[in-house]
C-alpha positions in Angstrom: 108.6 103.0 74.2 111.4 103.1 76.7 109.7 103.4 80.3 109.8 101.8 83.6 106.2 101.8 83.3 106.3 98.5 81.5 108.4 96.6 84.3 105.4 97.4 86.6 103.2 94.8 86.4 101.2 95.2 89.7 100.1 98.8 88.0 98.7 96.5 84.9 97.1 93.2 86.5 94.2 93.2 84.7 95.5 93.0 81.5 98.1 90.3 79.9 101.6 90.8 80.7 102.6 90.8 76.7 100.0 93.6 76.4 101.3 96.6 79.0 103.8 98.0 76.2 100.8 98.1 73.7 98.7 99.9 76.7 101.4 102.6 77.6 101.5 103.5 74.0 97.9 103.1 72.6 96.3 104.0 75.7 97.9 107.1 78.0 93.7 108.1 79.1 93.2 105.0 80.9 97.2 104.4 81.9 97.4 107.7 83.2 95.1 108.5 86.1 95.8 104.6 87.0 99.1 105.4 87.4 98.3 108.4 89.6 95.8 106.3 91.7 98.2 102.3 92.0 101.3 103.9 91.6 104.4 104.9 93.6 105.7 108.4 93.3 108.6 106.9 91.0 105.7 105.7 89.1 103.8 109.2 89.1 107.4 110.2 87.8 107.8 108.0 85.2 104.6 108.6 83.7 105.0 112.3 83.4 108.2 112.0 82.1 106.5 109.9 79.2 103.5 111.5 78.4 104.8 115.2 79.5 102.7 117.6 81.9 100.1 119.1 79.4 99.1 115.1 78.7 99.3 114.2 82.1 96.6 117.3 83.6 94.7 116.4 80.1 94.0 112.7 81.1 93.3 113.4 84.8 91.2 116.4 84.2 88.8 113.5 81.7 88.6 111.5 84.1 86.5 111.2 87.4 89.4 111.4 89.8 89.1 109.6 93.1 90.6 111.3 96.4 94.2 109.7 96.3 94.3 110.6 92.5 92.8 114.3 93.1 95.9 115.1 95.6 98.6 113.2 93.8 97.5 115.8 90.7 97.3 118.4 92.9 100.9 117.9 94.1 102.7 116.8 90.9 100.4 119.0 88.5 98.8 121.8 90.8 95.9 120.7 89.2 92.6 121.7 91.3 89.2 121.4 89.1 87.2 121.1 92.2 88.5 123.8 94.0 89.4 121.7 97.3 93.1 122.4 98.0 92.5 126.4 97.2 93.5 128.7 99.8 
């Protein structure tokens, strides 16, 4: 799996170095919204780009989102499921 997703270690420091290319492609539910909550806009990029939209809003709308993540899916996904950004 080409991404700069696996170069990113501070994104993965819980788990073994060897282990982040296994993550980004066994696990996109749990890399996802971490991604959207530790990660850079490059990284909030990147992981779109790998996963696609309709995957990305998917694994943020499953999970309980905390503030940061809720407006970093608001502005890369327009994604809203608690209604707080609505006009």
């Amino acid at each position: 799996m080409e991404s700069n997703l696996r170069f990113r270690r501070p994104l993965f420091w819980d788990i073994n170095e060897n282990d982040i290319e296994k993550a980004l492609v066994e696990s996109p539910m749990w890399v996802i919204p971490r991604v959207f909550e530790y990660g850079s806009i490059d990284d909030i990029r990147d992981v779109i780009d790998l996963y696609g939209l309709e995957k990305a809003k998917h694994a943020l709308l499953k999970t309980k989102m905390k503030p940061l993540t809720r407006s970093m899916a608001y502005l890369f996904l327009n994604i809203d499921p608690d209604k707080r950004y609505a006009v």
